[in-house]
C-alpha positions as CSV (number, residue, x, y, z in Angstrom):
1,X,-63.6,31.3,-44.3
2,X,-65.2,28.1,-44.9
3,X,-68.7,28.2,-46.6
4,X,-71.5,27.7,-44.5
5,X,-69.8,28.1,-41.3
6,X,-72.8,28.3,-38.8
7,X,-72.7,31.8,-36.8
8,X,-74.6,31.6,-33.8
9,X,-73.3,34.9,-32.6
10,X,-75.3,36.7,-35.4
11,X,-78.5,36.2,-33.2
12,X,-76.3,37.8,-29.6
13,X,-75.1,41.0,-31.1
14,X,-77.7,43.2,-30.4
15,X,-80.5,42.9,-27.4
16,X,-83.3,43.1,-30.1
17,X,-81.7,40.1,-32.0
18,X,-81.8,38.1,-28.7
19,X,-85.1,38.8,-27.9
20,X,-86.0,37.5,-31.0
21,X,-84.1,34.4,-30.7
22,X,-84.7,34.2,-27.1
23,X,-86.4,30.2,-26.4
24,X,-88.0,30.5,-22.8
25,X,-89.7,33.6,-21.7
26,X,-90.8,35.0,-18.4
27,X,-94.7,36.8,-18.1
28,X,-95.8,38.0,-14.7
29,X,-98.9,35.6,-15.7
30,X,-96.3,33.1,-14.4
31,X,-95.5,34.8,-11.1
32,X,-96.9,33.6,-7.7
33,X,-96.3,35.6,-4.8
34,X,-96.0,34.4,-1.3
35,X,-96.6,36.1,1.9
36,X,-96.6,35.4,5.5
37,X,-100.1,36.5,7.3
38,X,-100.0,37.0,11.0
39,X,-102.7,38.2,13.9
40,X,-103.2,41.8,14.6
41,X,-103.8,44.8,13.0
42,X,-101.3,47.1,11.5
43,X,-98.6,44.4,11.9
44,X,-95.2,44.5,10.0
45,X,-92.8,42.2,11.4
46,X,-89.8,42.0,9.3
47,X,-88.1,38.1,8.7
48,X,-84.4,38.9,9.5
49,X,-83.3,36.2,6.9
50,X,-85.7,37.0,4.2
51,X,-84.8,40.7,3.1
52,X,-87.7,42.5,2.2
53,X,-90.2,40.4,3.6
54,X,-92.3,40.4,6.6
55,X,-94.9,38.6,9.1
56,X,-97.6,41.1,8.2
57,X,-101.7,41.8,9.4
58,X,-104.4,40.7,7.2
59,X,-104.7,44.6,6.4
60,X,-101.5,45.3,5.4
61,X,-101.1,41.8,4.1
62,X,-104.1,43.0,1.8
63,X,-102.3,46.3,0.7
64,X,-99.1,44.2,0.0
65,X,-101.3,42.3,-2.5
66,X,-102.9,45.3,-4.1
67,X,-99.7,46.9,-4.5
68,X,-98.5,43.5,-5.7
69,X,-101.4,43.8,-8.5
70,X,-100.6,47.1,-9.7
71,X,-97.0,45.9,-10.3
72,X,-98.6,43.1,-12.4
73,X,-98.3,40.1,-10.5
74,X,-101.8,38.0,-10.7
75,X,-101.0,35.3,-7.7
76,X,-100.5,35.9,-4.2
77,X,-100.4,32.6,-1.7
78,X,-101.0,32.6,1.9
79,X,-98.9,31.1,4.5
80,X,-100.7,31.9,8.3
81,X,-99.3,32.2,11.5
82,X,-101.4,31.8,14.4
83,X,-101.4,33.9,17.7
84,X,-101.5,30.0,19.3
85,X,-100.7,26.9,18.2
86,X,-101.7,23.2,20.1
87,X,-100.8,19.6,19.2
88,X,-103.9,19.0,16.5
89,X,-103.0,22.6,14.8
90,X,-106.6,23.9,15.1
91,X,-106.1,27.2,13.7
92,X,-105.5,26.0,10.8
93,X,-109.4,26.1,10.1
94,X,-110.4,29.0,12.4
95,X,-112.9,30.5,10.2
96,X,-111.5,34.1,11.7
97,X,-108.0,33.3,11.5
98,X,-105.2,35.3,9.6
99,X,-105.5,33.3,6.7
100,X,-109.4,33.6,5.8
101,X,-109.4,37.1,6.9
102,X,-106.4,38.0,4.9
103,X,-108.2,36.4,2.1
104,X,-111.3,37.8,2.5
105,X,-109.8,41.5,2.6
106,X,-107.9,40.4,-0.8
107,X,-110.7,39.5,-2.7
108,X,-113.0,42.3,-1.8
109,X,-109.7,44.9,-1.9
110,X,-108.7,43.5,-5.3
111,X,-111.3,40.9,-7.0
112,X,-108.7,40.9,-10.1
113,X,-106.2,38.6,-7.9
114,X,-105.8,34.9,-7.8
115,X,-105.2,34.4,-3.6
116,X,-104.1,31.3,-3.0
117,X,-103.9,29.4,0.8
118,X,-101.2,27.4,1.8
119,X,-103.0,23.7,3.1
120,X,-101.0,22.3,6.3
121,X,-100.5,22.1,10.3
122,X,-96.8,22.6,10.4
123,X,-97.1,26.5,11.2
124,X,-100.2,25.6,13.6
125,X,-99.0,22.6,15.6
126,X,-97.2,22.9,18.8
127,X,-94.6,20.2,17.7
128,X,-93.9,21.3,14.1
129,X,-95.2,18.5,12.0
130,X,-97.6,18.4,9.7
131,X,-100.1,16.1,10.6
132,X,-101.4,14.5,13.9
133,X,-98.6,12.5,16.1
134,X,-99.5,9.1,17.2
135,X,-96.9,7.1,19.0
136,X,-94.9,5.9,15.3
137,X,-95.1,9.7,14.3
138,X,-97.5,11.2,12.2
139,X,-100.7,9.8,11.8
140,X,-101.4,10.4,8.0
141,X,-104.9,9.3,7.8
142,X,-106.1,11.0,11.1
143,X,-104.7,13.9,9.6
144,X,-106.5,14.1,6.1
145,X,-109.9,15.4,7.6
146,X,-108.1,18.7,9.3
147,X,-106.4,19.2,6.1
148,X,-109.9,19.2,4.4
149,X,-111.1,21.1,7.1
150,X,-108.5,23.6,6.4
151,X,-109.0,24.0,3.2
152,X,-112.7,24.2,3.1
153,X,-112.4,27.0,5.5
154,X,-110.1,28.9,3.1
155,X,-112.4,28.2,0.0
156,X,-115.6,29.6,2.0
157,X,-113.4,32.5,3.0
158,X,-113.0,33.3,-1.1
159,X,-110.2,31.4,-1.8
160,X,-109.5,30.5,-5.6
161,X,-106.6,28.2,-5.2
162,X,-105.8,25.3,-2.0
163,X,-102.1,24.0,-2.1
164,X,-101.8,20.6,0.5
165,X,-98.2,21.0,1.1
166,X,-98.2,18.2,4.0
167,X,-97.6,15.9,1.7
168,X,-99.5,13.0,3.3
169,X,-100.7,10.4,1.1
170,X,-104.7,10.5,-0.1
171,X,-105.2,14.2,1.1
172,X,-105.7,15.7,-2.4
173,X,-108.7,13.2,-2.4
174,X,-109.7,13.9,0.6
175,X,-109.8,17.4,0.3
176,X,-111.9,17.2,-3.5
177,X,-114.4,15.4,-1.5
178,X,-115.2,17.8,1.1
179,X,-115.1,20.7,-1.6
180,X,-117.5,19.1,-4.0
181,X,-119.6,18.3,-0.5
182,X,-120.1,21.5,0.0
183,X,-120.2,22.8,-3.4
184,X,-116.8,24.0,-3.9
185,X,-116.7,22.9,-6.9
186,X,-114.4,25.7,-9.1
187,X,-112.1,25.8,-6.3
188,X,-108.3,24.8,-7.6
189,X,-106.3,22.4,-6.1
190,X,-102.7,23.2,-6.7
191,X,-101.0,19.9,-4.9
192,X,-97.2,20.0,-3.4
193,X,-96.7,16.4,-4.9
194,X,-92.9,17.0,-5.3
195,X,-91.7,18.2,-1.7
196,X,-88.0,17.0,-0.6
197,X,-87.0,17.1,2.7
198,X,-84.4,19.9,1.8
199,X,-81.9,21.7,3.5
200,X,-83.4,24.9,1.6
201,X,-86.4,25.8,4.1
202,X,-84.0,27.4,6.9
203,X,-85.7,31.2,5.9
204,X,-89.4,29.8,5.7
205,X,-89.3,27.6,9.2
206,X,-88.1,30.9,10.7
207,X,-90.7,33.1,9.5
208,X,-93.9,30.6,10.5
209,X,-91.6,29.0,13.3
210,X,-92.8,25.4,12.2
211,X,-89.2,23.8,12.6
212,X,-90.3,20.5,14.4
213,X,-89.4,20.1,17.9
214,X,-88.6,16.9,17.4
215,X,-87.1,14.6,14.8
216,X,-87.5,15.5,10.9
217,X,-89.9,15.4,7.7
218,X,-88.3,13.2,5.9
219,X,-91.0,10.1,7.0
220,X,-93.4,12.0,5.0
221,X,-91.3,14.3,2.7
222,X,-89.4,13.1,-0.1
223,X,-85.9,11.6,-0.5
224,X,-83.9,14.4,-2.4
225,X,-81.6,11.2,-4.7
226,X,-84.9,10.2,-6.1
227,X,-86.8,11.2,-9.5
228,X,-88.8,8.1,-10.4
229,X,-90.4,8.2,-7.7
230,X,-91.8,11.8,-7.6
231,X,-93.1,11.6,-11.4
232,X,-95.2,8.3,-9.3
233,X,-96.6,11.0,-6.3
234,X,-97.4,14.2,-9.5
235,X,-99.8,11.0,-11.4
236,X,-100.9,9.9,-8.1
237,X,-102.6,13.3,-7.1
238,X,-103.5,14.0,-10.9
239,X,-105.6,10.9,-10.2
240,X,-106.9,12.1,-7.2
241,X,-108.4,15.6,-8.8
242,X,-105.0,18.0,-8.7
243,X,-105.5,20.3,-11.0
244,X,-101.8,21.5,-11.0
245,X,-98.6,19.7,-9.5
246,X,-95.8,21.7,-8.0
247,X,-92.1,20.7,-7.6
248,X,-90.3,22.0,-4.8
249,X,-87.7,23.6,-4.3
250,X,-86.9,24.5,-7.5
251,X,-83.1,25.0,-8.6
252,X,-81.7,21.9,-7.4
253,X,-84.5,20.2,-8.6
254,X,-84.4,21.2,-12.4
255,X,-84.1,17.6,-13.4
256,X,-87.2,16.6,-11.3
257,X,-89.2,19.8,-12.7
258,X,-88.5,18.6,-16.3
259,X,-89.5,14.7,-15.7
260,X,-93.0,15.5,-13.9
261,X,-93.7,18.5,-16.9
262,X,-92.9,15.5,-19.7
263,X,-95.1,13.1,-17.7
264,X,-98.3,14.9,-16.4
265,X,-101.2,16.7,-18.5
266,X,-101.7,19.4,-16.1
267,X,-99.5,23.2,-15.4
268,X,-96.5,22.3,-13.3
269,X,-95.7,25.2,-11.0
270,X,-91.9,25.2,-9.5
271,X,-91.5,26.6,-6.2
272,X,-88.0,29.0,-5.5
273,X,-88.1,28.4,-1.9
274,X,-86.6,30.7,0.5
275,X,-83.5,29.3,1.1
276,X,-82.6,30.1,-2.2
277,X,-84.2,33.9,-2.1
278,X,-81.8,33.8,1.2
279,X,-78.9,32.5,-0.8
280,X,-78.8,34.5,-3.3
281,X,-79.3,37.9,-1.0
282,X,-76.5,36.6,1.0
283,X,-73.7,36.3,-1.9
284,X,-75.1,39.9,-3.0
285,X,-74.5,41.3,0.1
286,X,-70.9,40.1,-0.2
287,X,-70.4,41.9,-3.5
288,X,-70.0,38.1,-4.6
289,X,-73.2,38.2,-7.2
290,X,-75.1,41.1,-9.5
291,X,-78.4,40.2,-7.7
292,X,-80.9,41.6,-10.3
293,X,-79.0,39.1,-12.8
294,X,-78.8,36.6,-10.9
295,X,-82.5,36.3,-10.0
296,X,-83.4,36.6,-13.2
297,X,-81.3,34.3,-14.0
298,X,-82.3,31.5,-11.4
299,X,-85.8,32.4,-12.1
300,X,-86.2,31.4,-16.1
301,X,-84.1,28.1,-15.4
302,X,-86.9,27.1,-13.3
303,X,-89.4,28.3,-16.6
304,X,-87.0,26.5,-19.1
305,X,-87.0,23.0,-17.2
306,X,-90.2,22.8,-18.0
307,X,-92.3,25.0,-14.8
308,X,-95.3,26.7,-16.4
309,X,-95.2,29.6,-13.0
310,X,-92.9,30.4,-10.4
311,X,-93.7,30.7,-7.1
312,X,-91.3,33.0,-5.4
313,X,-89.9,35.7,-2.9
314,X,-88.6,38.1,-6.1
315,X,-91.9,38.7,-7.1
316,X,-91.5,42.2,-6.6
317,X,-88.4,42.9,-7.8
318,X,-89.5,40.4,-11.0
319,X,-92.3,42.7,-11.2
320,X,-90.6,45.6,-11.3
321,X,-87.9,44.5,-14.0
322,X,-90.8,42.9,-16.1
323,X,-94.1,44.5,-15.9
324,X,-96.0,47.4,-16.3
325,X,-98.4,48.6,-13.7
326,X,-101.3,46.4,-13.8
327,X,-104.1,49.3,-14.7
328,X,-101.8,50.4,-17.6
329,X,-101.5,46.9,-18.9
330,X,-105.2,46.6,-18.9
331,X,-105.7,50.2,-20.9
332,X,-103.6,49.0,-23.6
333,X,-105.6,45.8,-23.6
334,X,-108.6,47.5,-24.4
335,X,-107.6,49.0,-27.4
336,X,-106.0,46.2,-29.4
């Protein structure tokens, strides 16, 4: 045997020897977990191609969240779907829509959690876009004003964290005005600075029905062949007062995930969208893929390119391979 031969396999043997060696690790700090809030009371509609998930009423949306909590899981984010929807998206700052009452039910429920709201008009317009349409397309700068709107309303309802995911241009400044205007000022802006126009939102335009009626996103969304330019929009909304960039989706975007994380100064958050939840439920379902393994496994790639938390539809299932109920984590906290 030649001297010095280097055995990497002494460090895969045993499960305790790869823990030890292990390089990329996932917490349920780093989970975010999204849900779909509807109107009504007592609602549970479940989203045929998401498994496991459901249009739900700010109550139950609530009990998801505290149930979410005593898994572990510290982040919930909001997506709302209104009982109307019009051309300028209006519910999307309806002081007593889903949204702020879900979040307000959240908060005084379980204080512990981090609730996020999803920023845009897509799931309120009646044509599907995200913004105001003028006779080009969408107007972006008529729509930065409801997107401030929007998110004020969610930060007045208790809201820790905003996420713009319209992705027009100036509206992460435009929304830090209007919440230092009205003394938001701790409020987090988590900015979708990295959104392609991707094949992989099939399962999410389904659950909000925001597919545009007409035309596509990719006037405002981004061009999936480039990198450069995304690591341009994560320092442009630094500069405009993000306090975290997100890349999204996430998988076949690893490359893009690790460029913005060696470029920006701030937490980079990676979002698994539902298209890849659904794609990975599908080839389970076929006997093709060990599920548990492979979400795992798609989960801390996102972690290794560089993603400091993971936004995603596993959360539960993550939760319950990772974590320890929430109240027994904190016990054991206390006596360290």
């Amino acid at each position: 045997m030649t001297a010095g031969l280097y055995r990497g396999r002494r460090l895969r043997r045993t499960p305790a020897l790869r823990a030890i060696a292990r390089e990329t690790r996932l917490s349920l700090d780093q989970i975010v977990a999204p849900l779909f809030v509807c109107p009504g009371t007592q609602v549970r509609d479940a989203i045929a191609s998401m498994p496991g998930h459901a249009r739900l009423s700010p109550d139950l949306a609530a009990q998801e969240a505290a149930e979410l909590a005593d898994l572990g899981v510290r982040s919930v984010l909001l997506f709302g779907i209104p009982a109307t929807k019009d051309a300028r998206g209006s519910g999307a700052w309806d002081p007593e829509g889903p949204v702020p009452d879900a979040i307000r039910r959240v908060k005084h429920d379980t204080p512990e959690l981090t609730v996020w709201a999803d920023v845009c008009l897509c799931e309120y317009t009646d044509h599907g876009h995200c913004g105001l349409l003028d006779t080009s397309g969408v107007d972006n700068d008529a729509t930065l004003p409801l997107l401030a709107n929007a998110a004020l309303i969610y930060a007045q309802a208790g809201a820790d964290v905003v996420a713009p995911s319209d992705m027009m241009d100036g509206r992460v400044a435009a929304i830090r005005a209007a919440l230092d205007g009205a003394g938001f000022t701790q409020t987090v802006i988590v900015s979708y600075a990295v959104k392609y126009a991707s094949a992989f939102y099939g399962p999410f335009r389904d659950a909000a029905g925001s597919t545009p009626r007409t035309g596509d996103r990719r006037a405002y969304q981004m061009d999936p062949p480039n990198v450069r330019e995304a690591v341009r929009e994560a320092l442009a909304d630094v500069r405009e007062g993000a306090d975290m960039v997100m890349v999204k989706p996430g998988l076949p975007y690893l490359d893009v995930i690790r460029a913005v994380r060696e470029r920006v100064d701030v937490p980079v958050a990676a979002y698994q969208v539902s298209g890849e939840f659904a794609m990975l439920h599908a080839a389970a379902d076929r006997g093709w893929i060990d599920l548990p393994r492979a979400m795992a496994e798609a989960t801390i790639a996102l972690r290794r390119a560089g993603a400091d938390l993971v936004i995603t539809y596993f959360a539960r299932e993550l939760a319950a391979a990772l974590g320890q109920p929430a109240r027994l984590a904190a016990a054991v906290e206390t006596l360290r």
